[in-house]
C-alpha positions as a Markdown table, in Angstrom:
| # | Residue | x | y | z |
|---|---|---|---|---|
| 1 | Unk | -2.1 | 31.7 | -13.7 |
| 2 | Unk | -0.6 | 29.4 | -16.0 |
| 3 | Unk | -0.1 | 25.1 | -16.6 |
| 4 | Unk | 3.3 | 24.2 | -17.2 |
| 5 | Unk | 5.7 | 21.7 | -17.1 |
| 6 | Unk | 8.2 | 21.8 | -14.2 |
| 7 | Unk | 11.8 | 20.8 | -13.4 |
| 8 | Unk | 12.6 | 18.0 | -11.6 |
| 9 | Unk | 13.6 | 20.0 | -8.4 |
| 10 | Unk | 11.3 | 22.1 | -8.4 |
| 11 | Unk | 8.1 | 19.8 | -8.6 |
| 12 | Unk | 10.1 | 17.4 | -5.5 |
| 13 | Unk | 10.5 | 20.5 | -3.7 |
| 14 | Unk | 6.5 | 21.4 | -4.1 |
| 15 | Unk | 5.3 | 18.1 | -3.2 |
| 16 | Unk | 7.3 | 17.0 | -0.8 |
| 17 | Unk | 6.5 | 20.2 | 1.7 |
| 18 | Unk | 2.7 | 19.8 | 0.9 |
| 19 | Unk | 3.5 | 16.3 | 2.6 |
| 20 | Unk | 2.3 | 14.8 | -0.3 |
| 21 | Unk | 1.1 | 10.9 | -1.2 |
| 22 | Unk | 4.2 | 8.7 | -2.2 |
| 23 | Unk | 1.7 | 8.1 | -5.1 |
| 24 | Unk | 2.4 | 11.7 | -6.0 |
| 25 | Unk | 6.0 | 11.5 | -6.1 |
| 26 | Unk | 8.5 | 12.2 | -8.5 |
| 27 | Unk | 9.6 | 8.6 | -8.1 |
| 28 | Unk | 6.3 | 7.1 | -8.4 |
| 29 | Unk | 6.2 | 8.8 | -12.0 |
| 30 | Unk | 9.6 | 7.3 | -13.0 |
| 31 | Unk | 8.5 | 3.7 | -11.9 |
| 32 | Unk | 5.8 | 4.1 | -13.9 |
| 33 | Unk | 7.5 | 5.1 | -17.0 |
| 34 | Unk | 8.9 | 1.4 | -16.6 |
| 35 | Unk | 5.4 | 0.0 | -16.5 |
| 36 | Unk | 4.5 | 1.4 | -20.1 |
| 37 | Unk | 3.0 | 5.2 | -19.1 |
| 38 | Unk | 4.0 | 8.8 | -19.8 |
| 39 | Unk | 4.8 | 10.7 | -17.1 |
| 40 | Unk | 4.1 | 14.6 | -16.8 |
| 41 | Unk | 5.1 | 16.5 | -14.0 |
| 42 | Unk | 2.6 | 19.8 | -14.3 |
| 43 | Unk | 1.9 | 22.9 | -11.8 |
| 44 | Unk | -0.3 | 25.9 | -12.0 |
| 45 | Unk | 2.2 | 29.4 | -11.1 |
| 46 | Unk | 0.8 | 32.3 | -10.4 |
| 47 | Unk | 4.2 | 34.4 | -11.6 |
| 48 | Unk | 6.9 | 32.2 | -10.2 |
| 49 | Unk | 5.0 | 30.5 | -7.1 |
| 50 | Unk | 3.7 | 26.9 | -7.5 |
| 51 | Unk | -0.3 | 27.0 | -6.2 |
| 52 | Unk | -0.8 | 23.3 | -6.8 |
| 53 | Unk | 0.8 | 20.7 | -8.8 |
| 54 | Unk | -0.4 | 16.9 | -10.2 |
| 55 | Unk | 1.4 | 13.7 | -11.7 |
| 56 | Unk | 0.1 | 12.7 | -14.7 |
| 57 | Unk | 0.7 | 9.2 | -15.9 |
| 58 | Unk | -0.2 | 9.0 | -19.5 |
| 59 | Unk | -1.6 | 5.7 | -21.0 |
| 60 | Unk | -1.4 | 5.1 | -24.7 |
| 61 | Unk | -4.6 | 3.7 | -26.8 |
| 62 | Unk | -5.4 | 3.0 | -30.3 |
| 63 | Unk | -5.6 | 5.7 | -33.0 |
| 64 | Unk | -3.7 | 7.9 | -31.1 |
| 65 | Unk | -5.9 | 8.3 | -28.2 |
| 66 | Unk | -4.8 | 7.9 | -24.7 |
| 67 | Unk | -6.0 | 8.2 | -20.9 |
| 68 | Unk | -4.5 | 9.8 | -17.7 |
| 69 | Unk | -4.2 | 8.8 | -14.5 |
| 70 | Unk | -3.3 | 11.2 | -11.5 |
| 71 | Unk | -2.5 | 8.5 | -8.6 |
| 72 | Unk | -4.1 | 10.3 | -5.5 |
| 73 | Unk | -5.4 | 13.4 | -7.1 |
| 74 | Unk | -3.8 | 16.8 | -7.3 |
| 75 | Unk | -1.4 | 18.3 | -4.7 |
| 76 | Unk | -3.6 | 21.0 | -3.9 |
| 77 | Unk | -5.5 | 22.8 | -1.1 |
| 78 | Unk | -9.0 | 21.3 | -1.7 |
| 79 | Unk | -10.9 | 23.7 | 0.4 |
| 80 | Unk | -9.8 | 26.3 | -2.5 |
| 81 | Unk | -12.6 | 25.8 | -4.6 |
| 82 | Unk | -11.5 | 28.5 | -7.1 |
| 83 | Unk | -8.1 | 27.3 | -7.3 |
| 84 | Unk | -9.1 | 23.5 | -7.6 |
| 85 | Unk | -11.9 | 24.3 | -10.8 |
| 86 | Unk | -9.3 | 26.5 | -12.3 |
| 87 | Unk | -6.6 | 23.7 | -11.7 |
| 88 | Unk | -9.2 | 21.3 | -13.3 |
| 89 | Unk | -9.9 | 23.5 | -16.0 |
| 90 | Unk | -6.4 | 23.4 | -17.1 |
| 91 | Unk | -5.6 | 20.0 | -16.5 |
| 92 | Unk | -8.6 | 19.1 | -18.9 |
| 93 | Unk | -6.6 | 21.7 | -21.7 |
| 94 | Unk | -3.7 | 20.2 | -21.0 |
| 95 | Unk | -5.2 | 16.7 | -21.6 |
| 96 | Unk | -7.3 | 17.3 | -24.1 |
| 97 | Unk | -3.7 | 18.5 | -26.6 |
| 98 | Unk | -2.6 | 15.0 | -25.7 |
| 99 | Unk | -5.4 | 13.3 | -27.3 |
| 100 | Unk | -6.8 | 12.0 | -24.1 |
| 101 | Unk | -10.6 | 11.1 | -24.0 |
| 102 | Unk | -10.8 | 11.3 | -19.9 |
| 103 | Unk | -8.5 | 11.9 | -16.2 |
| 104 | Unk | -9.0 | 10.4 | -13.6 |
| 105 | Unk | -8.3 | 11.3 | -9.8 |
| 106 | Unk | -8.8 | 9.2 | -6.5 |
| 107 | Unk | -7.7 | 11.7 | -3.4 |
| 108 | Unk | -6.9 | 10.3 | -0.2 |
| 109 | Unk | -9.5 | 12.1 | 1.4 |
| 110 | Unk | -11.5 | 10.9 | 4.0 |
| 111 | Unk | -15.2 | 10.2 | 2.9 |
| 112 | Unk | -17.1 | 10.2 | 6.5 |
| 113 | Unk | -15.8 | 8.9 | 10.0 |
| 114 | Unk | -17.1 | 5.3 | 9.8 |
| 115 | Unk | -17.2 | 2.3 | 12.7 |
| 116 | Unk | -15.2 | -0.7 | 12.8 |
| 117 | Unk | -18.2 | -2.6 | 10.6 |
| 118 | Unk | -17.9 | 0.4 | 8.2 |
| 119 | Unk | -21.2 | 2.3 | 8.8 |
| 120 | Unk | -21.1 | 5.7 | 9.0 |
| 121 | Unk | -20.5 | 7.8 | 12.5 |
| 122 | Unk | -20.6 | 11.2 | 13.9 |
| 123 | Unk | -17.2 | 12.7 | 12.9 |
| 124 | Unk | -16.0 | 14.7 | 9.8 |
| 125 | Unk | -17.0 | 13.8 | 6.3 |
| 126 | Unk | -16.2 | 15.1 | 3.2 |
| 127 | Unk | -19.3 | 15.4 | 1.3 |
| 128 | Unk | -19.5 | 18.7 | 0.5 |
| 129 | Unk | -16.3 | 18.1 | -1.9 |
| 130 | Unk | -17.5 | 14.9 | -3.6 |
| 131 | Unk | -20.5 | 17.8 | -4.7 |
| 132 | Unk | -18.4 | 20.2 | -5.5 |
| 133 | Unk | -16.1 | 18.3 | -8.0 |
| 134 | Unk | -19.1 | 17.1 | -9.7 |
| 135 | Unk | -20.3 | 20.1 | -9.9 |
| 136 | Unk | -17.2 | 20.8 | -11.8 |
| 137 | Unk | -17.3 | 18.1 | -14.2 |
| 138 | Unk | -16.2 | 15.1 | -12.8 |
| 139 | Unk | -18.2 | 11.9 | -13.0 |
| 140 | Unk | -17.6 | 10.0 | -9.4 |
| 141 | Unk | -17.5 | 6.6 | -9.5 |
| 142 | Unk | -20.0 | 3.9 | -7.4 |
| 143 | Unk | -18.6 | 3.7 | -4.4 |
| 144 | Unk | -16.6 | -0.1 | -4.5 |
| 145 | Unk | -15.9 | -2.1 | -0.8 |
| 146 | Unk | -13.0 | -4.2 | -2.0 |
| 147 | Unk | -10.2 | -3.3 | -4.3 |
| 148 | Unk | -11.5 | -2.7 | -7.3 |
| 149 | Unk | -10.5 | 0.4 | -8.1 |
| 150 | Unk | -7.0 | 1.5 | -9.1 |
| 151 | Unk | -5.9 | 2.4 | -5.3 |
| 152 | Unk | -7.8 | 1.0 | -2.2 |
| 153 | Unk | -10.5 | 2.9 | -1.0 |
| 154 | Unk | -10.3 | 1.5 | 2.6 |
| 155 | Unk | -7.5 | 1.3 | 4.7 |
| 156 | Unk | -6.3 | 1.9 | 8.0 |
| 157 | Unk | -4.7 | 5.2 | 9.6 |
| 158 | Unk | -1.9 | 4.7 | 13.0 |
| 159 | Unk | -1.5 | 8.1 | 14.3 |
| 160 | Unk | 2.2 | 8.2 | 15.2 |
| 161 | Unk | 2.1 | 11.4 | 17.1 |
| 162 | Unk | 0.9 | 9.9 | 20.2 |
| 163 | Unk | 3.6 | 8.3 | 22.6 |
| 164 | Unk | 4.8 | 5.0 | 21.4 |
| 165 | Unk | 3.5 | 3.3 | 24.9 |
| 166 | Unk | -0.3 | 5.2 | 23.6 |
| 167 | Unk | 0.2 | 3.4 | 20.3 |
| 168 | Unk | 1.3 | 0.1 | 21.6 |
| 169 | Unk | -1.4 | -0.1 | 24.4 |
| 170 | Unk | -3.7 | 0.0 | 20.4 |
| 171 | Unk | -2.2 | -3.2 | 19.3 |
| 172 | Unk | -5.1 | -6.3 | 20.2 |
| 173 | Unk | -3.9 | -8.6 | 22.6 |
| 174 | Unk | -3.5 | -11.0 | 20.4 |
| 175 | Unk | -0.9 | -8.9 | 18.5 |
| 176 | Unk | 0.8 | -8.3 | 21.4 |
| 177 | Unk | 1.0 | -12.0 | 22.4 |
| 178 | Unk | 2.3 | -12.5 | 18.9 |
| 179 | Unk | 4.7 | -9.8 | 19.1 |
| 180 | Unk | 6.0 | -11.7 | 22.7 |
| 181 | Unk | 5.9 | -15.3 | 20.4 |
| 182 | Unk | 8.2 | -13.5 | 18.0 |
| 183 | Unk | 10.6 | -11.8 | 21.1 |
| 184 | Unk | 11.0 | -15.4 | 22.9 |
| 185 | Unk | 12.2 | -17.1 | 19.2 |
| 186 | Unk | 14.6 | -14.1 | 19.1 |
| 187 | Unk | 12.7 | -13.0 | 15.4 |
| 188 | Unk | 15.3 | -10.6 | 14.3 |
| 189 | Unk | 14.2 | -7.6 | 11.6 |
| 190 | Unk | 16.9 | -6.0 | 9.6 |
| 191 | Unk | 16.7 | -3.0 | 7.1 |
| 192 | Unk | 18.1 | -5.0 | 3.3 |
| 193 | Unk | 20.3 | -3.3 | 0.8 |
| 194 | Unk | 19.4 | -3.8 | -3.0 |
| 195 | Unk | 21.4 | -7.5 | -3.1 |
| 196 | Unk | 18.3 | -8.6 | 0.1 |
| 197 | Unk | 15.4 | -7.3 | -2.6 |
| 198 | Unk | 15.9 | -11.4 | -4.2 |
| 199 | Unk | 14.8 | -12.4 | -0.9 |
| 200 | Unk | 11.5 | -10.5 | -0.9 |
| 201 | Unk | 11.1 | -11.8 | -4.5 |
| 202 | Unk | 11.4 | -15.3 | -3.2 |
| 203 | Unk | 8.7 | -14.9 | -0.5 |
| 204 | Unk | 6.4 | -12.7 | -2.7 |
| 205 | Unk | 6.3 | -15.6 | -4.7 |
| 206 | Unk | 5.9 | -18.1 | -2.0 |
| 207 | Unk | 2.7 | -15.6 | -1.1 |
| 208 | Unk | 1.4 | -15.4 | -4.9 |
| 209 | Unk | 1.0 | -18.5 | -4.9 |
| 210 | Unk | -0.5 | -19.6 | -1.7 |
| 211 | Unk | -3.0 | -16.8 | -1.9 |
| 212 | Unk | -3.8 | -17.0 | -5.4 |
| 213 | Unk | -2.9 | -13.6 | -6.6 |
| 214 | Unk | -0.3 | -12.1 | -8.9 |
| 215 | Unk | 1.4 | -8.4 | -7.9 |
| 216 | Unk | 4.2 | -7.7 | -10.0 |
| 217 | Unk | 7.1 | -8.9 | -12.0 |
| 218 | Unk | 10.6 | -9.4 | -10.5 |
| 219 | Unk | 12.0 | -6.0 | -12.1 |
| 220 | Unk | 9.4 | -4.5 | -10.6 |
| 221 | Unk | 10.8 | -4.3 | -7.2 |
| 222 | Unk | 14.6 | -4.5 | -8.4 |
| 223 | Unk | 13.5 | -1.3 | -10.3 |
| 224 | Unk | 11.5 | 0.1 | -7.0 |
| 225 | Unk | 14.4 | -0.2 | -4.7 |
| 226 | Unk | 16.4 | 1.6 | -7.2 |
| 227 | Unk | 14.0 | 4.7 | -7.8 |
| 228 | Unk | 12.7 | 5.1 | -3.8 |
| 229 | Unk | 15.6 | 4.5 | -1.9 |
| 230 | Unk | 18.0 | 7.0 | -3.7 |
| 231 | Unk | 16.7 | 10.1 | -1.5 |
| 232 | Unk | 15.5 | 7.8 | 2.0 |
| 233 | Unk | 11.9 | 6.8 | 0.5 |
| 234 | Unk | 12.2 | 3.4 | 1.4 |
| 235 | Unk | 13.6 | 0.7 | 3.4 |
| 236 | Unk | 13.5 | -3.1 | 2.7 |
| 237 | Unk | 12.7 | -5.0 | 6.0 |
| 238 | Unk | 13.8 | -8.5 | 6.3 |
| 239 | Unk | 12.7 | -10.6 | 9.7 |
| 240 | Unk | 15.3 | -13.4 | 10.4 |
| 241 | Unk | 15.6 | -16.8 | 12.1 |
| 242 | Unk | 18.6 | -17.8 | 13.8 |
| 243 | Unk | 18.1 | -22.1 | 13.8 |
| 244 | Unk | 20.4 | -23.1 | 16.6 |
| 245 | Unk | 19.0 | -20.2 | 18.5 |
| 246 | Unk | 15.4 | -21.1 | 18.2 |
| 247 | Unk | 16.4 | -25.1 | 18.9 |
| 248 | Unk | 18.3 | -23.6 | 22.5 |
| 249 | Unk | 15.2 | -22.3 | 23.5 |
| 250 | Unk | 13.2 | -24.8 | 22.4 |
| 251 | Unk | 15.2 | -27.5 | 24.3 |
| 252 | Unk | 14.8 | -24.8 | 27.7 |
| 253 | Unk | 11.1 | -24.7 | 27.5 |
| 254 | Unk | 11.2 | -28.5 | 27.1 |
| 255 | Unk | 13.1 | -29.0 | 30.4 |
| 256 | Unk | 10.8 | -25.8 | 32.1 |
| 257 | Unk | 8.0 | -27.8 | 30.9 |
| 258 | Unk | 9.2 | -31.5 | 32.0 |
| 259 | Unk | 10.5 | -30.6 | 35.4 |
| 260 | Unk | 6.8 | -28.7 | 36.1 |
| 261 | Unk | 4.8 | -31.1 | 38.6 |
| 262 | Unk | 1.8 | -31.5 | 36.5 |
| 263 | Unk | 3.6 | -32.1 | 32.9 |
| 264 | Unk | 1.2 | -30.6 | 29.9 |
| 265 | Unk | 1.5 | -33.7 | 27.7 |
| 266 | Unk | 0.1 | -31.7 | 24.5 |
| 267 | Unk | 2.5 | -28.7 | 24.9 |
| 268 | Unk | 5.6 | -30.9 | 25.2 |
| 269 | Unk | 4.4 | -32.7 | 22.4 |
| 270 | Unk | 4.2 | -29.6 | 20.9 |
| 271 | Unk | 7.7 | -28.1 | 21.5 |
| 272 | Unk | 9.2 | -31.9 | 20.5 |
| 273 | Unk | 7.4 | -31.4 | 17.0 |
| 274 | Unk | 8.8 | -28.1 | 16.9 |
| 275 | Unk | 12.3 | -29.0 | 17.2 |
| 276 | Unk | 12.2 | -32.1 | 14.7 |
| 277 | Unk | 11.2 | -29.3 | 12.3 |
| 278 | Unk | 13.8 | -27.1 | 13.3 |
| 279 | Unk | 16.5 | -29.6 | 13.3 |
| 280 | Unk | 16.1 | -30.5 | 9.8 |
| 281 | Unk | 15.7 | -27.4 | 9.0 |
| 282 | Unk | 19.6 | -26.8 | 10.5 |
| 283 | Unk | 20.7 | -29.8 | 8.7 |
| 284 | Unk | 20.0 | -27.2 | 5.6 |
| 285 | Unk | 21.0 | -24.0 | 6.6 |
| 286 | Unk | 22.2 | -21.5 | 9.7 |
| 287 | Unk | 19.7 | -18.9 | 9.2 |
| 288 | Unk | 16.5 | -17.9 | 7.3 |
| 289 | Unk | 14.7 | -15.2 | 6.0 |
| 290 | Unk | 11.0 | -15.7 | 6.3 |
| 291 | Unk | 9.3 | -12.2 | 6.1 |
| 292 | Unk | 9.9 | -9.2 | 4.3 |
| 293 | Unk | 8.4 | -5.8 | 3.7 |
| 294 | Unk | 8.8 | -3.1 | 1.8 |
| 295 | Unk | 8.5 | 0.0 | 3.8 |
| 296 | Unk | 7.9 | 3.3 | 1.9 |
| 297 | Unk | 7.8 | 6.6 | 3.8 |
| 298 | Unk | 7.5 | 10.5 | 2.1 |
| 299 | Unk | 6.7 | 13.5 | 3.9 |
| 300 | Unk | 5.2 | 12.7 | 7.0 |
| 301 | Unk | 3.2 | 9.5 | 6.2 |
| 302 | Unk | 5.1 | 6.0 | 5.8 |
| 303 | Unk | 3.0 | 2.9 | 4.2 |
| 304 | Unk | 2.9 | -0.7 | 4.7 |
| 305 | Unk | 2.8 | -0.9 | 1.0 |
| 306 | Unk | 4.7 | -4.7 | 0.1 |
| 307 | Unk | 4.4 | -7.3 | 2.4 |
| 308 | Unk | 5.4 | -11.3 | 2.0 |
| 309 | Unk | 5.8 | -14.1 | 4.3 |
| 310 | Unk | 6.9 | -17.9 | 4.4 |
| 311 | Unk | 4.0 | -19.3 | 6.1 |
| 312 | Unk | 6.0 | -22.3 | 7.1 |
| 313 | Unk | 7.5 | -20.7 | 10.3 |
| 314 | Unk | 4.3 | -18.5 | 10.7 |
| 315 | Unk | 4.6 | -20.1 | 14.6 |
| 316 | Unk | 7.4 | -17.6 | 15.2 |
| 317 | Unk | 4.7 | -14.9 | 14.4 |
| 318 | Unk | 7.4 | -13.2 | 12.5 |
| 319 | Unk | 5.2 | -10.8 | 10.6 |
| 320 | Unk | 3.8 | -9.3 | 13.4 |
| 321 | Unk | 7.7 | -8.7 | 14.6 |
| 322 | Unk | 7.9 | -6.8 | 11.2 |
| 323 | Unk | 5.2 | -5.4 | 11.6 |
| 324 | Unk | 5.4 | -4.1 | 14.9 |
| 325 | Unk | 9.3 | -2.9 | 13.6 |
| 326 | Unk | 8.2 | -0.7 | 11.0 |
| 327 | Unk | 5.6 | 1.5 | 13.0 |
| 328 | Unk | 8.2 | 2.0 | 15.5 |
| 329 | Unk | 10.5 | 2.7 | 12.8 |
| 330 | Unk | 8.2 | 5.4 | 11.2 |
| 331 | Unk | 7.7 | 7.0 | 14.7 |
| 332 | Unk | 11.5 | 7.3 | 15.3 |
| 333 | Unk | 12.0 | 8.9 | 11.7 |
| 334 | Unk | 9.5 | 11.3 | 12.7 |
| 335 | Unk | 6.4 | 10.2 | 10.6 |
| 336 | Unk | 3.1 | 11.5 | 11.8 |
| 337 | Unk | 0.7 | 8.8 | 10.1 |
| 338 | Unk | 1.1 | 5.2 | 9.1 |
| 339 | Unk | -1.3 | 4.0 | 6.4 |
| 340 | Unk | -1.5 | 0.1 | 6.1 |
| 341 | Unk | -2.4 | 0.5 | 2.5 |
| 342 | Unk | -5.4 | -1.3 | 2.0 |
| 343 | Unk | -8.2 | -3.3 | 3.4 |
| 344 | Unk | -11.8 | -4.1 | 2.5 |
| 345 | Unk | -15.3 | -2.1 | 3.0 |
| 346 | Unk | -17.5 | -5.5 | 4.3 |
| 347 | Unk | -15.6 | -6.4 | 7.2 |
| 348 | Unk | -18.2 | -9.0 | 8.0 |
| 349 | Unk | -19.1 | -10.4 | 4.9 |
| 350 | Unk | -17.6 | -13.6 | 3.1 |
| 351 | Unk | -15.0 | -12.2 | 1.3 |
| 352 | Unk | -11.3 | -14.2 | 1.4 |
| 353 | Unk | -9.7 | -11.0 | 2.0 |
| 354 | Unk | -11.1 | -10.7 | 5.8 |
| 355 | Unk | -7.6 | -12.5 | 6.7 |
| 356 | Unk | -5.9 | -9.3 | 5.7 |
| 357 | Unk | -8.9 | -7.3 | 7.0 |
| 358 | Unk | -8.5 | -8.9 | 10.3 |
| 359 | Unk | -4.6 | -8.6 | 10.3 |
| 360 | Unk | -4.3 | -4.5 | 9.5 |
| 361 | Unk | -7.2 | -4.2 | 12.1 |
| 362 | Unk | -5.0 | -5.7 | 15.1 |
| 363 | Unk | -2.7 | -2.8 | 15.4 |
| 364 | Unk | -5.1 | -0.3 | 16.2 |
| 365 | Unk | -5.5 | 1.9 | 13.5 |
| 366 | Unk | -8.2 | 4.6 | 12.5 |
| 367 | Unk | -10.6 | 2.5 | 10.2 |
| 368 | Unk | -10.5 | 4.7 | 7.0 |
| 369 | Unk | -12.7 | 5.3 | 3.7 |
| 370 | Unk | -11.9 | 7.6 | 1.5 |
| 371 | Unk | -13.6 | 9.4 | -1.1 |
| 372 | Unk | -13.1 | 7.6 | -4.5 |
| 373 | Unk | -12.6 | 7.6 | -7.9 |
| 374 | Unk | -13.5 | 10.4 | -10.4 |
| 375 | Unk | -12.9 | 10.6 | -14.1 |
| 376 | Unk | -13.4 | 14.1 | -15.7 |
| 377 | Unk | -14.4 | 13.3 | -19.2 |
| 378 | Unk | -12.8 | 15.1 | -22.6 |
| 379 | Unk | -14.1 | 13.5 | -25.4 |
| 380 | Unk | -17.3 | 11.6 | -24.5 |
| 381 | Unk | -17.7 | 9.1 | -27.7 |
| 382 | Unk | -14.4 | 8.1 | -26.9 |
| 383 | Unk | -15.0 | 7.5 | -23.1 |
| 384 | Unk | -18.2 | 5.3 | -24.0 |
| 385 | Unk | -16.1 | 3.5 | -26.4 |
| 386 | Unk | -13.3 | 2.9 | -23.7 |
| 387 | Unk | -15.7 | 1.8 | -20.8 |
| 388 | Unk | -18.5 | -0.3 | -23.3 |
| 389 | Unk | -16.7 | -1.4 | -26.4 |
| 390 | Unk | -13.5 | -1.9 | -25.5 |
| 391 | Unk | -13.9 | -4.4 | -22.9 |
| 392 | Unk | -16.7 | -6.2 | -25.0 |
| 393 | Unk | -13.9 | -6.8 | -27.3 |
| 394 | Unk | -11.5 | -8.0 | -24.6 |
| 395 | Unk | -13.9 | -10.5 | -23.1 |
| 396 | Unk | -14.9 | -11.9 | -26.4 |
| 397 | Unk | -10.8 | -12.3 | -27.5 |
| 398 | Unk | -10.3 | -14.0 | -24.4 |
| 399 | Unk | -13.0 | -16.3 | -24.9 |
| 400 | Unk | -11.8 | -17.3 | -28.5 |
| 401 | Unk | -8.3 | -17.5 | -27.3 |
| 402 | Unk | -10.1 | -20.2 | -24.3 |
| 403 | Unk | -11.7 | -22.4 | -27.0 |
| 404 | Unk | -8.6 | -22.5 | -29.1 |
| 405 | Unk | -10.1 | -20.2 | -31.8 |
């Protein structure tokens, strides 16, 4: 068996049968070659057949040294515990010729079957792995509950092979109400071309800011669109309102609610605010975008990877008609999984990220952990100096750069 570098097609071809993470992707590599790493594109043949395969994304240090990162581990039967130590075994040559000090791999394997409060059930688990890649070298991390490491390690899981009416009957009632909010407003979701990206940009911003957070540049999705959605990896999904539209049905439920023989007072009062907002909102423009996702889907998973909202309409519940859009999108291009990408470990703590916590969890999904981070080390000075020194340094820069020094 030997290491090597592989072609283009042939390394798409690998991957993308083995149903592959989009995080293992040939595309994923070339977006990250815009972000400042190295990609390499490496398989282990026995002959001319492909056993296994891994992205490596290169990261350059001082005096020549330099770190990898393989985003969601190999591609790689994991219960072949000779092939995966003698995968490892020459991942860590391969490395070690590049002058890197230390890999690191995160699988999206399940850890252990867990409750909706994140304790640990009767169901699978995956501990006999986490052993056995220590036992091969690799250092596993502390287990983290929020997203500290480079990938979440919780998300949820929607498993799109049951009937749509199976996956819908999932969804909380209160999503479903939402969803019915979004339906009587008229909420309509559109797939965007590269010109409709600007939009998202707009309302990621709109979301940085109200959340407190920064994600990416603005090249960085430009640049996304272009590298995903060149063989069908990706759809941009853009949820619309239609301003005279809304302020017709507005001025229905208004009569509906007038001509009733016991008038609500607060709802009417209600639905009046509701079209002074949406009447100057006319006085400005026909239409509006006010939610957009980026949908990314490769092999037979799709993930709710990008997602931004104007929280200004967030009464026409138009993320959850987004929402709701791209699962039965995913179904209908034959997905089998739909991974939300992300949510926390202490769903009843006092973090500020329960709002997304509580969001993912409405539509159903299998609650998921998964196993973690490892980093096989190569050169062990240079992995104390990376993880002790170096960011010593950085925090005493940055505090010399606060005082004005």
């Amino acid at each position: 068996m030997l290491l090597v570098e592989l072609k283009e097609k042939e390394y798409r071809y690998f991957v993308e049968s083995n149903n592959a993470h989009f995080l293992e992707s040939y595309e994923w590599g070339q977006l990250s070659n815009k972000e400042g790493w190295t990609s390499y594109y490496v398989g282990l043949k026995d002959n001319k057949k492909i056993l296994a395969t891994a992205l490596l994304l290169k990261k350059s240090l001082p005096l020549g040294y330099s770190y990898f990162y393989i985003p969601r581990g190999f591609t790689i039967d994991y219960q072949n515990k000779e092939l995966l130590e003698n995968f490892t075994k020459e991942i860590a040559k391969f490395v070690k010729n590049k002058k890197g000090i230390f890999f690191k791999i995160d699988p999206a394997i399940k850890l252990q079957t867990i409750n909706e409060e994140a304790k640990p059930i009767a169901g699978e688990n995956n501990y006999e792995l986490v052993d056995f890649l220590k036992k091969i070298g690799f250092k596993h991390h502390k287990l983290t509950k929020f997203f500290e490491t480079s990938q979440p390690r919780y998300t949820f899981r929607i498993d799109l092979t049951q009937e749509m009416e199976t996956i819908e009957k999932n969804y909380s009632q209160t999503a479903r109400n939402y969803i019915k909010r979004a339906d009587s407003y008229e909420v309509k979701v559109k797939e965007g071309k590269r010109e409709d990206v600007k939009e998202f940009v707009r309302l990621m911003k709109m979301t940085e800011k109200r959340q407190n957070f920064y994600s990416h540049h603005d090249d960085f999705y430009y640049d996304f669109f272009d590298i995903f959605s060149v063989n069908n990896h990706l759809k941009v999904l853009l949820a619309e309102l239609d301003f005279q539209n809304i302020l017709k049905i507005i001025d229905e439920k208004i009569e509906n609610v007038s001509h009733k023989k016991k008038v609500d007072i607060d709802h009417l009062n209600k639905l009046k605010r509701e079209k002074e907002f949406y009447l100057k909102k006319l006085k400005e423009k026909d239409k509006e975008i006010v939610s957009a996702y980026f949908m990314v889907y490769y092999g037979d998973k799709s993930w709710y990877l990008y997602g931004a909202n104007d929280m200004e309409y967030k009464d026409a519940y138009a993320n959850y008609k987004i929402f709701d859009y791209q699962v039965k999108k995913a179904k209908e291009l034959g997905i089998k999984t739909f991974d939300e990408f992300g949510t926390i470990g202490e769903p009843n703590g006092n973090s500020n990220l329960i709002g997304i916590h509580d969001f993912k969890k409405k539509w159903g999904g299998e609650y998921t952990e998964f196993i973690g981070e490892f980093d096989f080390v190569i050169n062990r000075f240079m992995y104390f100096a990376y993880n002790k020194i170096i960011p010593i340094r950085h925090k005493i820069a940055n505090r010399k750069l606060r005082k004005g020094v």
